[in-house]
N, C-alpha and C positions, 0 to 999 in steps of 0.2 A: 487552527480550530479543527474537530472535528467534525464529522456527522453522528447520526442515530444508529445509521441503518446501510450496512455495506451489502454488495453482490462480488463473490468469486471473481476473477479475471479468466474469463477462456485461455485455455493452454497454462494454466498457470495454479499451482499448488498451494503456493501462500503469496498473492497478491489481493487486496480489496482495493473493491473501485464505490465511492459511495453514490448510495442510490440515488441522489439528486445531482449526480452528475450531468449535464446537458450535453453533450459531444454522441459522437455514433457511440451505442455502446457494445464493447467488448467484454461483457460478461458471459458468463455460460449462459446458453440458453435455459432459460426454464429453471435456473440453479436457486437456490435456498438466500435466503435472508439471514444476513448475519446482525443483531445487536450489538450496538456500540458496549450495551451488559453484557453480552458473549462475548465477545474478543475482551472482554476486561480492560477498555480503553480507562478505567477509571485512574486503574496502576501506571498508566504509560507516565514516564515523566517529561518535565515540559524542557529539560534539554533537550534542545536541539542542536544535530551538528552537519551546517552542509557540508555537501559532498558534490562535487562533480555530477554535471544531466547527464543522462544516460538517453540514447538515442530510443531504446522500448522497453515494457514491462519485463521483457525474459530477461534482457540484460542484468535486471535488480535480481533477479535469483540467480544466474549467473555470477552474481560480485561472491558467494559462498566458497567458490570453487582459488580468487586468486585474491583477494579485498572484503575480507568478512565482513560484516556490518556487524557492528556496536548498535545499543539500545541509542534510539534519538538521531541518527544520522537520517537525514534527510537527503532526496534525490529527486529533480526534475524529472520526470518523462517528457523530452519534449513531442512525439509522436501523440499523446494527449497532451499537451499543455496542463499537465497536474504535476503536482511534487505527493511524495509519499515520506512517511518517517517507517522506519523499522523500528520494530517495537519486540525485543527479547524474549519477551513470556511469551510470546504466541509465533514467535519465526516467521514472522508474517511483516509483509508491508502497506502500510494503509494510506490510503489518499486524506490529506489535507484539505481542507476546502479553508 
């Protein structure tokens, strides 16, 4: 499932963290609101494919450089205990709730 309403991930260029996350949060200070109607979550498709947790968020942008992500692949963070799916149209990784 997802949420409404995402915040940026500090250090981080295309990760969302959504705003009802309860954990410390690592979003940018002060940074902007993203709509679930912004990122065009509408188009995401509901394949999903896990993948392997990865220990942090930089990791998931890191997988670019040597394990591309495909639309729908899914990935634990376990340093938050959230999973995110990658979603093609927007190069972006978004948290699941």
């Amino acid at each position: 499932m997802l949420a409404t309403a995402y915040q940026r991930m500090a250090g981080t260029s295309a990760v969302f963290l959504s705003t009802d996350y309860e954990g410390a949060s690592p979003v940018e200070r002060d940074g902007m609101v993203w709509s679930a109607k912004e990122l065009h979550l509408s188009q995401l498709t509901e394949v999903r494919n896990p993948k392997p947790p990865m220990q942090t968020v930089l990791a998931l942008e890191g997988l670019e450089e040597y394990d591309m992500p495909v639309n729908g692949d899914v990935r634990k963070v376990d340093s938050l205990n959230a999973s995110f799916v990658y979603f093609e149209l927007t190069h972006a990784w978004i948290q699941i709730i």
